[in-house]
N, C-alpha and C positions, 0 to 999 in steps of 0.2 A: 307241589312243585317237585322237578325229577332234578336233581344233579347228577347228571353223568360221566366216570373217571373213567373209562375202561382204556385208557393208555397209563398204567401204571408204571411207578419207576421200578429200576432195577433195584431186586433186593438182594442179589446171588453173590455179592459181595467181589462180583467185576466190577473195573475202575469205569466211571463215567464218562460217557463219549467213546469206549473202544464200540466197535459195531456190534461184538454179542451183548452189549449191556444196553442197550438202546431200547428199551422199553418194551413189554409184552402190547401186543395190536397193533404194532406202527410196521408195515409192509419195510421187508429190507429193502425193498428195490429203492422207497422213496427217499433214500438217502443217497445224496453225492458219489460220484466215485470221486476219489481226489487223485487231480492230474496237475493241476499245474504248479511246475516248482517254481516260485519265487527266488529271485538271485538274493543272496546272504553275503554280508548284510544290505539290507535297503540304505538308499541313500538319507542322509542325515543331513537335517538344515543349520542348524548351528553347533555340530559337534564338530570338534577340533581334538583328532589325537594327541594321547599324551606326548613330551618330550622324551626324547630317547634315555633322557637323562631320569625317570620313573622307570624305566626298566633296568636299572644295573641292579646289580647285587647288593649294596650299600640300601639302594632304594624301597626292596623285596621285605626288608623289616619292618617296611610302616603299614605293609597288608599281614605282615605273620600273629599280629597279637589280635588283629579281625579273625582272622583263619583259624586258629586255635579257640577263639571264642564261640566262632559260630558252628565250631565241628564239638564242642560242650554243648553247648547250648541247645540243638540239635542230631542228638544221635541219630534219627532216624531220617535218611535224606533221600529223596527220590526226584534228586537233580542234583546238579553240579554244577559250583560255581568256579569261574575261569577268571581271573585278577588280569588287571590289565600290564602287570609287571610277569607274566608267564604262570603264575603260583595259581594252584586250584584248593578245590575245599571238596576234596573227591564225594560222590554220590555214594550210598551205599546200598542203591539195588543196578543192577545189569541196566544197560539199555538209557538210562535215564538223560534227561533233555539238557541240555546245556545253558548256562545265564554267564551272557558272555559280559561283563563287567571294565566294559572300553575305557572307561576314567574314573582318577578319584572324583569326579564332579557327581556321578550315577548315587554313590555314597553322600554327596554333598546333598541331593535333594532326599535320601532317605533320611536324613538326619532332619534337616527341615523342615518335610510333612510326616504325616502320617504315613505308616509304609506304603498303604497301597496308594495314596495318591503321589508317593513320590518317584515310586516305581512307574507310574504312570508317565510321570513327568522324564523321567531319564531313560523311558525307550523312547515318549516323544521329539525330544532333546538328541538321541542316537548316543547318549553316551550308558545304556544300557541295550542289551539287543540279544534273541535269541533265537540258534540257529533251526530250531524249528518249533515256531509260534505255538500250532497248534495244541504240540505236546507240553509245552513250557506251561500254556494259559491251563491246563488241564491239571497238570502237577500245583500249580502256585495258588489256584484259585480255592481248594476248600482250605489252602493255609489266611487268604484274606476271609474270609467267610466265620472259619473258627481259629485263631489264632492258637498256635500251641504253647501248652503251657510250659514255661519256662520261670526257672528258682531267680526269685529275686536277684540273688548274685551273680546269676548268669544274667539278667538283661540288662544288669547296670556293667557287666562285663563286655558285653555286645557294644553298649553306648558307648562308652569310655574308649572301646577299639575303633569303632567308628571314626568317631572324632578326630583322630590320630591320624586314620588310613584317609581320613576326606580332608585332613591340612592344606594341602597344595591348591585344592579346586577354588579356596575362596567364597564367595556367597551366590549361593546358585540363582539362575533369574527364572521366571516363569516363563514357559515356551509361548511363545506369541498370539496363539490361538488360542487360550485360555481364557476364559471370561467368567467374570464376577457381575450377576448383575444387581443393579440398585434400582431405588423407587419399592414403590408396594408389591409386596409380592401379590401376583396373580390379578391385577388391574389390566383394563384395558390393554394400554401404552405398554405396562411393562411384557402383557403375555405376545403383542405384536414384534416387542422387541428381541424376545426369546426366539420366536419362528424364524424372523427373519436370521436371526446370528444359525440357525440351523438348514437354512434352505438354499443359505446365500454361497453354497458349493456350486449350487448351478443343476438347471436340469437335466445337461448332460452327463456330469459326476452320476447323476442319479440312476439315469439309465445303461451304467453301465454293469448295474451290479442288479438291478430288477428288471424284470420279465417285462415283454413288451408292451404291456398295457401301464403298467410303472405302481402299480399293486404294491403300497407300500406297509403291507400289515397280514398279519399270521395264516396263513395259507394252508389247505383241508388237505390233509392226505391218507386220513385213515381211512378213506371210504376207497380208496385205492388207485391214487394219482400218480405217477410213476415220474412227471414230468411240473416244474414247479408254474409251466401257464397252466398245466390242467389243475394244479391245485388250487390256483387263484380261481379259476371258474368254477371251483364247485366249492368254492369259500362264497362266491359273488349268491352262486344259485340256491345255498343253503339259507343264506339273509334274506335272500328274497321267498323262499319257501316259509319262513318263521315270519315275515313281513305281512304275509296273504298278497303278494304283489297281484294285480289283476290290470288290464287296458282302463283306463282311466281315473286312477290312482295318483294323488298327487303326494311325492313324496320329498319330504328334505335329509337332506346328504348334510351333516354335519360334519367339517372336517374332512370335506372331500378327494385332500389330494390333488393326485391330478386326471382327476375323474373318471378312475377305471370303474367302480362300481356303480357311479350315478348314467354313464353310456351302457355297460350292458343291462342294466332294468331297463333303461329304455328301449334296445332294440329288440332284445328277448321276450318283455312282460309288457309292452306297450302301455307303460307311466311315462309321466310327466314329473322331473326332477328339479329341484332347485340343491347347488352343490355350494357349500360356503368352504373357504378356507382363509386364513391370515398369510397368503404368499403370493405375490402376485405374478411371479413366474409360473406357479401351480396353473392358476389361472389363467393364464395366455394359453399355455401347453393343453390344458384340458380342453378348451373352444376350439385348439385346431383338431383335436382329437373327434370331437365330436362333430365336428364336420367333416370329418373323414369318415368317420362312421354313420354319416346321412340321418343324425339324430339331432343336429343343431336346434331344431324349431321345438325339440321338446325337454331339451336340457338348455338349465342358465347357469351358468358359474359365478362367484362373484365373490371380491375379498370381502368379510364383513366376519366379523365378532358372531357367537352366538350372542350374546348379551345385547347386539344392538338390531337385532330383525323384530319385525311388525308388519306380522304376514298374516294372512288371511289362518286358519289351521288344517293342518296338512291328516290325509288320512292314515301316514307314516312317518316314523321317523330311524333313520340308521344315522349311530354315530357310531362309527368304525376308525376306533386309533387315536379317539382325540382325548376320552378321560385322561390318559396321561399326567395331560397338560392341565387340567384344573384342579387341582391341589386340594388338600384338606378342606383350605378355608373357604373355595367356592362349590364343594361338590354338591353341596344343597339348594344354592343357590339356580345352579346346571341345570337339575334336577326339576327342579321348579318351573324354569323357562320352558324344559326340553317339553315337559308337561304341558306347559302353558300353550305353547306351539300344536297340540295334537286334538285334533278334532276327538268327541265322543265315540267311543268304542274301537277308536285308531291305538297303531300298534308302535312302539318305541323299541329300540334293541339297542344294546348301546355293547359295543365289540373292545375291549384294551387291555391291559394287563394289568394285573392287579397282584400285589407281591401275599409271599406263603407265612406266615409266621412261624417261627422256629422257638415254642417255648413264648418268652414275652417278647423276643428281638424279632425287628423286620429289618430283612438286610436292603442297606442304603450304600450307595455308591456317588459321593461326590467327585469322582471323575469323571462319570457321565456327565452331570451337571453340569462340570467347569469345561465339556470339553465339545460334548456334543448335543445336549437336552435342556440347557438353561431352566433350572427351575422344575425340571419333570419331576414327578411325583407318584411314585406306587401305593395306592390304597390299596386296603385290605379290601378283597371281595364282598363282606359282609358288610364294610363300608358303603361300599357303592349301590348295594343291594338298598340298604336301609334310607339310602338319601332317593332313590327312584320311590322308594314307598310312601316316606316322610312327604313325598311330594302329590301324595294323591292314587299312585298309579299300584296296578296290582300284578305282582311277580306271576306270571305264567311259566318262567321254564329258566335253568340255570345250565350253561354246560362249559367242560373246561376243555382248553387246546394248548394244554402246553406241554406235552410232544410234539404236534404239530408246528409250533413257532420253531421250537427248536430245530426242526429240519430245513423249515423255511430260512432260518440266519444260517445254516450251513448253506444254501443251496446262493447264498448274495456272499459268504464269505467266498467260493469258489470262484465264483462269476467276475468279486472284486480280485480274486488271484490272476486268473485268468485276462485279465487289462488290466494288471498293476504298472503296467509302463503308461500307458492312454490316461490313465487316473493320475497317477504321479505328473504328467505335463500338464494336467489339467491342473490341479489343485495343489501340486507342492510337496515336497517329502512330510512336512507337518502333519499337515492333514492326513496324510497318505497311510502314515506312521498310525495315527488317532485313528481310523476306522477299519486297519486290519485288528489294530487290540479291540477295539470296541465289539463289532461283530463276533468275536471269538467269546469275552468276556459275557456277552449277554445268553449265546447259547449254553455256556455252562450253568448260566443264574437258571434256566431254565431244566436242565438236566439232572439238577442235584434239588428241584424241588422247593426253588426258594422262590420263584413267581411265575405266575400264570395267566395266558389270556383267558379271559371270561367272555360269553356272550351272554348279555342277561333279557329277556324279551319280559316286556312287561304292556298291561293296557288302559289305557283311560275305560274310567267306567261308562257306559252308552249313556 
């Protein structure tokens, strides 16, 4: 079995994400120009300026003993924070990004959660906000990832400041789009319930930030795609090259989407698809898709569980994007089925990301969770690897694309800049709020080495 890395990260000790540190193998061209500026600050749904009565000078004392803590606490700063009473806690390199800190409330949710989910919460809320995202998420993110270390006294110094500087805000509420879910994790009901809390933006929201086949997953550009539909086509045509796609192939589309992958096999490879997903908007959109693409009679779509199909066995199987979604406790289970589905000597590939370990720690992000992924879950590669095996099947080929995603969540983070107004009437400052941090946040998890898409091809024995 071959794993192959040859998009290496930057070792030259540039910061991550500038354009010279973007990886050895990944064409410059296949990265974004960025054009579009975003007006600052975005609108806020439930933030409410402080009283004018926070900004006197009397008022300037209840951020100074925060200010003074966190300029201890942090000698080395490569951003700058801006108090909403005028007061800063100056940067100490040139250039550095700005965290514009609009209310004691921004403070009230860091004190409540975890920092970074509470940071989360008080850009979503608008009472945190920063004048240019990109740089901010770039600077803040290896400080969530490894927290720096600070002397006991300094972080009960921090606390205690805190405290003081967030008096006024009162008990902060969770922004309205946050969700907690209940029930068994990764059952039926519950994982139907997760999709829909994530899909129910609508599939216009969707298309305004993906390519026109609506190609919702890591897209090939090292072979030298300049353009992110031409990457999505030669992500489609590499699955189907590792697939043995041939005319009369029956294959299933696990996790389909909204059917860009299960329509071009059919009209390129002349197969026959069956596409499952748990969204039923997916589904409408896909069948007008493929009837626009004159492939209707050999593509079916349909909402349905893997767990609950009783098909005949297919001589393929692509699940492109969907491990995510089945967690620890069912990967074996997946595994099993995905098997169980594949005729003799038929080929499986299963395409999704799967996080890096750092030492014993895998990095988790319950803001995702709570805001956009319900319940999603990063298995370790070796994980996923060993539950396709545990299930009968045998590894033929392992390869990683995380450069490649990471260009691809630049090239939807632009696209989302680019109709930030069209997005925002559609879905709300909230939301609006939640997937410019989100798209930013995940291409750095991928830039700094912490997770990565896998394709794993594996085959029933004849």
């Amino acid at each position: 079995m071959e794993l192959e890395t040859s998009l290496q990260a930057p070792r030259n000790g540039r910061r991550f994400g500038d354009p010279q540190s973007r990886g050895e193998g990944m064409p410059t061209a296949a990265w974004p120009q960025r054009s579009a500026q975003v007006r600052y600050p975005l609108a806020a749904p439930t933030f409410v300026p402080p009283p004018r009565a926070l900004q006197t000078r009397p008022a300037r004392m209840l951020t100074a003993p925060l200010r003074r803590a966190l300029a201890s606490a942090l000698p080395e700063r490569p951003f700058e924070i801006r108090f909403w009473d005028g007061t800063t806690v100056a940067a100490t390199e040139p250039g550095a990004p700005v965290f514009d800190v609009r209310s004691p409330m921004a403070i009230a949710h860091m004190v409540r959660a975890p920092v970074r989910l509470g940071m989360f919460r008080a850009y979503v809320e608008g009472s945190l906000d920063f004048e240019d995202l990109d740089a901010s998420v770039r600077v803040i993110f290896p400080y969530w990832v490894t927290p720096p270390a600070i002397a006991p006294a300094g972080a009960v110094s921090v606390a205690a400041a805190a405290l003081v500087a967030a008096t006024s805000a009162g008990v902060p509420r969770r922004p309205a789009l946050e969700t907690v879910m209940d029930g068994e994790p990764h059952s039926v009901e519950r994982d139907a319930r997760a999709v829909r809390y994530h899909y129910n933006a609508g599939n216009e929201f969707f298309s305004l930030f993906l390519d026109p086949s609506m190609a919702y997953t890591c897209a090939v550009f090292r072979d030298g795609a300049r353009t992110l539909e031409e990457a999505q086509v030669a992500k489609f045509d590499l699955v189907a090259r590792k697939l043995g796609l041939s005319p009369g192939i029956r294959v299933l589309d696990v996790g389909c989407g909204w059917g860009a992958f299960a329509i071009h096999a059919a009209r390129q490879y002349g197969v026959s698809v069956l596409g499952i997903t748990l969204s039923e908007p997916q589904v409408a959109l896909a069948k007008e898709h493929a009837a626009e693409a004159g492939v209707a009679d050999r593509v079916e779509f349909r909402v349905a569980d893997y767990r609950e199909l009783h098909e005949e066995p297919f001589d393929a199987i692509a699940a492109i994007g969907c491990v995510e979604h089945v967690g620890e406790r069912q990967i074996d289970e997946y595994a099993r089925i995905l098997a169980s589905l594949l005729a003799p000597g038929g080929r499986l590939l299963n395409h999704g990301i799967a996080a890096l370990a750092v030492g014993e720690a895998i990095y988790d992000d319950v803001s995702t969770r709570r805001y956009v992924f319900p319940d999603g879950e990063l298995l370790l590669p070796s994980r996923v690897q060993m539950a396709l095996e545990r299930a009968g099947l045998v590894s033929e080929h392992s390869e990683s694309f995380r450069l490649d995603y990471a260009v691809t969540l630049a090239h939807w983070a632009q696209r989302f800049d680019e109709n930030i107004d069209d997005v925002e009437r559609l879905v709300g400052s909230e939301r609006t709020r939640i997937w410019r941090l989100y798209l930013r946040v995940s291409q750095n998890l991928f830039e700094l080495d912490l997770a990565a898409v896998y394709q794993f091809l594996a085959r029933r024995r004849a």
